[in-house]
Each structure stands twice: as structure tokens, then as C-alpha cells.
C-alpha positions in Angstrom: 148.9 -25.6 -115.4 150.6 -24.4 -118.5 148.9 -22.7 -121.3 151.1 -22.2 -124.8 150.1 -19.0 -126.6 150.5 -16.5 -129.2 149.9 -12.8 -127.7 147.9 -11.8 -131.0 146.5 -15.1 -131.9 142.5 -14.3 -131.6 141.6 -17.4 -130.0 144.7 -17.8 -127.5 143.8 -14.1 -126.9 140.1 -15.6 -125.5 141.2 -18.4 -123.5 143.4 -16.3 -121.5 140.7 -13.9 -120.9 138.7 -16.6 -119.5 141.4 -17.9 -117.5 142.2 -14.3 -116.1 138.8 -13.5 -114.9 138.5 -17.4 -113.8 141.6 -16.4 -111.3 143.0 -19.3 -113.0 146.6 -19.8 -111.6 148.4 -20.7 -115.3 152.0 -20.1 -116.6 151.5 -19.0 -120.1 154.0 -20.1 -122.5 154.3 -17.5 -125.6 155.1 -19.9 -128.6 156.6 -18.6 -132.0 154.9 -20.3 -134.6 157.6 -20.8 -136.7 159.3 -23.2 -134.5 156.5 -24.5 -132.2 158.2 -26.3 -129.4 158.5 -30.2 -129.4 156.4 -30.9 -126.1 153.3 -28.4 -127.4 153.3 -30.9 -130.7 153.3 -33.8 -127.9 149.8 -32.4 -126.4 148.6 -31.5 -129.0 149.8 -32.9 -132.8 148.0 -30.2 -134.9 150.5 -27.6 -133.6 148.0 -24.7 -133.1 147.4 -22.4 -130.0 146.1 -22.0 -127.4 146.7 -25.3 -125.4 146.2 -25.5 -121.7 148.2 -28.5 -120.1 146.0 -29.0 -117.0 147.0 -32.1 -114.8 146.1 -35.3 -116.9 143.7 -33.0 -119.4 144.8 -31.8 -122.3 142.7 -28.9 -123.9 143.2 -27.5 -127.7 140.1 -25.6 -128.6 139.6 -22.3 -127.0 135.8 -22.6 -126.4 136.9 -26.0 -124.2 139.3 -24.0 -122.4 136.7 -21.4 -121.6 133.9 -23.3 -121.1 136.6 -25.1 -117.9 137.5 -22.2 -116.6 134.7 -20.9 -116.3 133.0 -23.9 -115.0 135.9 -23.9 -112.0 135.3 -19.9 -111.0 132.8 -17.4 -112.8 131.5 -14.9 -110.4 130.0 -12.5 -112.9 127.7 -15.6 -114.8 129.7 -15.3 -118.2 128.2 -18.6 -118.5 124.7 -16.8 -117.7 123.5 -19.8 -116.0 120.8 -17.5 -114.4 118.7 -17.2 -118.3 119.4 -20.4 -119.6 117.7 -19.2 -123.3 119.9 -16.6 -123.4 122.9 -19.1 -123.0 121.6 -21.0 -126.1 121.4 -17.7 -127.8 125.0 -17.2 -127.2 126.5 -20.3 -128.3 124.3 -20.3 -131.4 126.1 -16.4 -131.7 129.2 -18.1 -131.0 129.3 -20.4 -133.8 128.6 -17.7 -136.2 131.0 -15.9 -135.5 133.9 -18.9 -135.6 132.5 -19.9 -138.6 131.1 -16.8 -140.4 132.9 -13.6 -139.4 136.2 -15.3 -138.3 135.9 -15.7 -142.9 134.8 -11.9 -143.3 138.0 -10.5 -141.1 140.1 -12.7 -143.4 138.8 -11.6 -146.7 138.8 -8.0 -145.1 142.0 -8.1 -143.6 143.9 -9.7 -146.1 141.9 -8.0 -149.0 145.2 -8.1 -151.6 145.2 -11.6 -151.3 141.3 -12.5 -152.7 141.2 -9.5 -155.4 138.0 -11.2 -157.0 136.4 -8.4 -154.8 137.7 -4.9 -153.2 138.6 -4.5 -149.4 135.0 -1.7 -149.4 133.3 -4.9 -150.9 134.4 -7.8 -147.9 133.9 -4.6 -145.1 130.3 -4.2 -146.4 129.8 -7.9 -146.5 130.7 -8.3 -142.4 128.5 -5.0 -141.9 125.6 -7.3 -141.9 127.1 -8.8 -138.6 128.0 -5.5 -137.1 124.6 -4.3 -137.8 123.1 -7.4 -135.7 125.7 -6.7 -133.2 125.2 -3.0 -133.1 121.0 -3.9 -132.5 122.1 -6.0 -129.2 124.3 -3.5 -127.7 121.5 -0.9 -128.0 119.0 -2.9 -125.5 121.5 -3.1 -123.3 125.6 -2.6 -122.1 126.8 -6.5 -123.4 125.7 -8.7 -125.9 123.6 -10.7 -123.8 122.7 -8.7 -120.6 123.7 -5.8 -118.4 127.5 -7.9 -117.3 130.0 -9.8 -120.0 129.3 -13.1 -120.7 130.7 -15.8 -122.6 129.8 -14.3 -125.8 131.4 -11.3 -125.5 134.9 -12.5 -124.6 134.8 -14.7 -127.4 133.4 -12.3 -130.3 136.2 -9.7 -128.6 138.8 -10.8 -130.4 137.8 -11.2 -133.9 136.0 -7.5 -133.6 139.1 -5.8 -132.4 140.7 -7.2 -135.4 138.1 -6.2 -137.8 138.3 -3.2 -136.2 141.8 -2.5 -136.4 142.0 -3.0 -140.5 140.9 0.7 -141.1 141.0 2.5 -137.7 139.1 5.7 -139.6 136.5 4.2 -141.1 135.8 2.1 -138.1 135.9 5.6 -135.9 133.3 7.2 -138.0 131.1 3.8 -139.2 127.5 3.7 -137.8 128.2 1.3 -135.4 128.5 3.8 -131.6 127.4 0.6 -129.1 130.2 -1.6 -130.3 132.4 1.2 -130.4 132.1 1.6 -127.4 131.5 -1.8 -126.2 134.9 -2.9 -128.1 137.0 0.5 -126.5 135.7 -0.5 -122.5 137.3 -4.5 -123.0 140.3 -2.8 -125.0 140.6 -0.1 -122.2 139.4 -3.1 -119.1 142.4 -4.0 -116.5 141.4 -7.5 -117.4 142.4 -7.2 -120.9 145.1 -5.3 -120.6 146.5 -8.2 -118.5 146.2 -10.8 -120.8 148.2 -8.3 -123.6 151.1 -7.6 -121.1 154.1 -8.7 -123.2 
């Protein structure tokens, strides 16, 4: 199984997480995305990463490659097949975050590029989100019950880079459960595995 990457990509960054804790045995190809290699535009034509190569299946969305690793080897229930409405609940959390935040890190992060409104004006925007996230992680350790589940290694990502556009304010915002819920994945063997250069 080969999967191409990008180290800091956010959604290469999620499939390998799943594939790391799925004891998935893949050779991960970094890719630089200035000259993507001819057989990764082969598999997949829209050039983008992550892409697992997997026998005769082709995979190019992260989510898919998740939702297969997971459904080959997931012995802490990231897929929380044990409370099926709170599975629903984490897709549904899922998809706003892809769709919703994944725009709010942009504006954030890339502030001089959308001056129709200040880089305090797109933070307080995507507060809304933290605020729902910061209610979660107060009834309990992860977003959807005491152990990591789906949601949380796909939300990871995008929230460490929201988090890492003003270190300081993010060190002193309102926000202590997804502090600390961010810092114990960022400080986890599992993810510093999947960041080793």
C-alpha cells in the first residue's frame, strides 16, 4: 500500500493518523506539490493529497481513507460503533468543520490576503466554533466520549492550524479543554509519528 502525502497538508496529516493507529502497514510517499509525480496524477487526475494506492482501490478523499482504515482495525471505537447517535453526531460535526471552519482558518490564516475585514475580525468569527468545541470537551476528555474517535482526528488538524496563527492569543483565549485536548494529540506518540520527517 502506498500513500502520497504532504507532511503539513491538514488532510494528508488525518489519513495518516488513521492509518497509524489502524496499524496499517503503508509506505508513505512525501510529494512536493510543485512537481507532483506522474504516477500520483495517474490515480488520481486532480493532483491533490492524500492518496492511498491500496491493491486495485484507489482512495483520494481523506475521510474515505479513514473511514477504510478504520473499518480494517480500530480497537479504540474511533468509529464509536458502540453509540451509533453519537456517530451521526460526528459526521454531521465533521462536515462542518470541512466545510465551515476549514473557510475560517483560511480567512484567519491568510488575513492580508481578504483585507475586507481584520485578522481579530475572521478569529472572532471561528470563536463561535471553538466555543461549541470548548462546551464538548467540558462533559468529557474527547469530542464525543471518554476515548478519540473519528471526530477528533479529523477536526485535529485544522485546530492545530488555527491554533498556530497567533500562538499568544491562543495560550491565553478562553478556550482551557481544547487547549488541552489539542496539546495531548500534539504531545501523543501517535502523532508525533505521523510528523517524523
Amino acid at each position: 500500500m502506498i500513500l502520497y502525502s504532504f507532511r503539513r497538508c491538514p488532510w494528508a496529516m488525518r489519513a495518516r493518523l488513521a492509518l497509524r493507529y489502524s496499524e496499517c502497514p503503508v509506505d508513505i510517499r512525501e510529494v512536493s506539490l510543485k512537481a507532483k509525480p506522474p504516477e500520483l496524477l495517474e490515480l488520481s487526475p486532480k493532483g491533490t493529497v492524500p492518496v492511498l494506492h491500496a491493491g486495485d482501490e484507489v482512495l483520494d478523499e481523506s475521510l474515505d481513507i479513514m473511514r477504510w482504515a478504520l473499518a480494517r482495525h480500530d480497537p479504540q471505537d474511533w468509529l464509536l460503533r458502540a453509540d451509533p447517535q453519537a456517530a451521526q453526531a460526528a459526521e454531521a460535526l465533521i462536515v462542518r468543520n470541512d466545510r465551515d471552519f476549514k473557510v475560517q482558518v483560511n480567512l484567519y490564516k491568510y488575513a492580508e490576503r481578504y483585507p475586507q475585514q481584520s485578522r481579530e475580525d475572521y478569529r472572532q468569527q471561528a470563536e463561535r466554533w471553538l466555543a461549541e468545541l470548548e462546551a464538548r470537551l467540558t462533559q468529557q476528555r474527547y469530542l464525543f466520549a471518554e476515548h478519540p474517535s473519528l471526530a477528533d482526528a479529523a477536526l485535529l488538524p485544522l485546530m492545530r492550524q488555527f491554533a498556530g496563527v497567533e500562538p499568544d492569543w491562543f495560550a491565553n483565549a478562553p478556550y482551557p479543554q481544547l487547549r488541552a485536548w489539542l496539546q495531548g494529540w500534539l504531545e501523543s506518540a501517535l502523532f508525533k509519528a505521523i510528523m517524523a520527517k
